[in-house]
N, C-alpha and C positions, 0 to 999 in steps of 0.2 A: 522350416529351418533354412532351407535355400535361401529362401529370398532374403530373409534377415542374413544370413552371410554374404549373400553379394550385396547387399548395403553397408555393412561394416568395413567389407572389403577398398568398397568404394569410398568410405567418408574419411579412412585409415591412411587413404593415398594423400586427400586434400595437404596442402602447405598449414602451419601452423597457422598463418595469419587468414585463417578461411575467408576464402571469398562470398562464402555464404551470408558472414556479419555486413559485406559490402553491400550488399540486396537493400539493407533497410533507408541507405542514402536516396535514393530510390524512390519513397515515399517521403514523403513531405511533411504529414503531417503525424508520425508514427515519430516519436524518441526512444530508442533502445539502447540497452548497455548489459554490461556483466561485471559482475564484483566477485574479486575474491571471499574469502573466510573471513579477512577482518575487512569486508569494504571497501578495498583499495579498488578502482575502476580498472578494469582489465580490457574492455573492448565499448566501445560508444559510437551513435551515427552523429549526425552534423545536428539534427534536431537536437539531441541532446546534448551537444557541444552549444547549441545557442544557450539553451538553458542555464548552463556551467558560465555561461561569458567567455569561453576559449573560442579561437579561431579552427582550431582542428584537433583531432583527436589525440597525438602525442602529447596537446598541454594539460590534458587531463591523465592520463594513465600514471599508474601506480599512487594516484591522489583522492580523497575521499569527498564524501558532502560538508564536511565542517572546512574546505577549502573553496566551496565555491557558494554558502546556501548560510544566510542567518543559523542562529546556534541554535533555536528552536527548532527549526523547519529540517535543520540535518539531523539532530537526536532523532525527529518522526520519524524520516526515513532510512534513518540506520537501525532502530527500534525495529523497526519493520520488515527490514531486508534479516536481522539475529534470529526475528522470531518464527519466520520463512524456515532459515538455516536449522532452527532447533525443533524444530515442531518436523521440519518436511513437508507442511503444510502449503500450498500458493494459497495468494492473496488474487484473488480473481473477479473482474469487471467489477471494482471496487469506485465509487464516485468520488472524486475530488477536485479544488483547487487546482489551476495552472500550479506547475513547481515554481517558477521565477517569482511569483510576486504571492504576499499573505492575500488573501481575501479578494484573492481576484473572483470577477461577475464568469470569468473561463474556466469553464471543467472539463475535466479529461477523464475518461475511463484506465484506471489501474492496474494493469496483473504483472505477479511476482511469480520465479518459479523457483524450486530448490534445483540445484546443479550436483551430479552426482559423479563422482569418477568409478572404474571399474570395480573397484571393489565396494560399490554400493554407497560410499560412503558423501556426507554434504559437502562440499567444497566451493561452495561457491552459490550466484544465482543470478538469475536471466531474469530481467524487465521489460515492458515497454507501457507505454501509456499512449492514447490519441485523445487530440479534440471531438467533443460531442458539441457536435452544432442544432443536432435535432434529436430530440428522440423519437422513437419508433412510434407508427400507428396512430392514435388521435392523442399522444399525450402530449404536443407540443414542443416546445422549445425547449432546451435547457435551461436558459436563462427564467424559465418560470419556477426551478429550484433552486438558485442560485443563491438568492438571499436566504431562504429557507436552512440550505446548507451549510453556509456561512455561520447563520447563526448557530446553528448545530455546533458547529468546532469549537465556535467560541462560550458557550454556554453547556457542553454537551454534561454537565454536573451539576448545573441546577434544574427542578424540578419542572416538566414541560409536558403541557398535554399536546396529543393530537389536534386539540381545535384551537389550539392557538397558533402550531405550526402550519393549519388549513389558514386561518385568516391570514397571516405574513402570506402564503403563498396567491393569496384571493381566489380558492376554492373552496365547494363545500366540504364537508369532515369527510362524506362519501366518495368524492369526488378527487378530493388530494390523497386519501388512503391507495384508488386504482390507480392513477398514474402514478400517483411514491412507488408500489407495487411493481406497476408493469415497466418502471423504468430503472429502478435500482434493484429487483429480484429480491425483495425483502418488502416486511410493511416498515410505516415511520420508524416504530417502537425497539424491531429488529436492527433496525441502522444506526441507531443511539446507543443501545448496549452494544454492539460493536466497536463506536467510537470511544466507549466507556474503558473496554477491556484493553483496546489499543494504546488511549492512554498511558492506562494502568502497568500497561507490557514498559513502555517509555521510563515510566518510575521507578518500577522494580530495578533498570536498568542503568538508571543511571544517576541514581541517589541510595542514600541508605536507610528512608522513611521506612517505618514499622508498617508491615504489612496493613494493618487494623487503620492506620491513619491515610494510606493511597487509594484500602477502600472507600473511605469517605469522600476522601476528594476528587473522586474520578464519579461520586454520585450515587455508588452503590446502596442501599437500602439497610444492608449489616454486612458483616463478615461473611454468614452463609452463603448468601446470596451470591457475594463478590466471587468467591470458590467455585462456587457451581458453575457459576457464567462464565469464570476464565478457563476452566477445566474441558467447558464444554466446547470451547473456540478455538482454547491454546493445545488440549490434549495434554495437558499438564498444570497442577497445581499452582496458586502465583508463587509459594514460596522456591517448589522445583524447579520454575522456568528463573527466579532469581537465584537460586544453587548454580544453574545451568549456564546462565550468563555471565555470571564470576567464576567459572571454570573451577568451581568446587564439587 
């Protein structure tokens, strides 16, 4: 208990504008930020001022993704940052696309966190992403998922085996299963209902489609199925996390 009060003590004194957020200018190749409740940018490094296309961090504050990001690409990450904030859940070493451009051959590793004020409560939430140049151990490049991934996002609703994902990648079924594995912490199968549900979080949120009809389209097999798998991710049913999102 000591030491946690003389850390509180100590973070208590810091100036509001902490100097702590100024650390990540620092690293180069790390983008970090924080968003209010509804999104608004509250703190960003330079990395991710480039991202934005502002020269510094005042021309982003109090401004969201649908001011600096295709109307697609901000729905994803506002989806994402709601469903952080309602779940309490992070989003963690997640693989994707550079933010600036669709379909970029550049991925970055992802984590989201929920931000909480003293009485427990969500308020907010802390990101950062970096470039993966390599990954770990013998599974090579990034660039050797790259297309793989791609096509993932873009087809992640039509029906797709393993070994057609191994051949785009030019390894064997054995072979792209271990490195999928040892480099996204998931197998193929797991990272496709992921980007299924994630979708699906997107829809709920920001359309009025009949549940029964965004399980289809996000790929789902039936309605059970869709429930199960968003329940199991989101920690909440799709029609609660859409109650939840309309602040009903």
């Amino acid at each position: 208990m000591a030491d946690a009060s003389v850390r509180e003590e100590f973070l208590n004194s810091l100036t509001h504008d902490s100097q702590i957020i100024k650390l990540f200018d620092l690293m180069p190749g790390i983008a970090f930020y924080i968003k209010d409740r509804v999104g608004r940018f509250i703190a960003l490094n330079q990395k991710t001022c480039e991202y934005c296309g502002v020269a510094q961090e005042v021309d982003a504050l109090g401004k969201t993704d649908h001011d600096f990001f295709p109307s697609s690409n901000a729905e994803s990450y506002r989806a994402d940052d709601f469903a952080v904030m309602e779940s309490g859940q992070p989003i963690l070493n997640r693989i994707e696309s550079e933010p600036h451009q669709a379909g970029s051959d550049r991925l970055v590793v992802t984590n989201k966190i929920p931000l909480r004020n003293a009485e427990g409560k969500v308020i907010g939430i802390a990101g950062f992403s970096r470039h993966v140049d390599r990954l770990s151990g013998r599974a090579g490049t990034a660039d050797d998922f790259a297309k793989t991934i791609d096509h993932l996002k873009k087809k992640y609703n039509e029906p797709m085996s393993t070994s057609e994902l191994a051949k785009m990648a030019g390894m064997s079924v054995s072979q792209f299963e271990r490195r999928f594995r040892r480099a996204f912490n998931s197998s193929p199968r797991q990272y496709l209902l992921r980007m299924r549900v994630e979708a699906a979080s997107r829809l709920l949120t920001f359309t009025s489609r009949p549940i029964s009809r965004i399980s289809k389209e996000c790929g789902f097999h039936d309605h059970a199925h869709f429930t199960r798998s968003f329940k199991k991710m989101m920690n909440m049913t799709p029609l609660n996390f859409r109650k939840r999102q309309k602040g009903e």
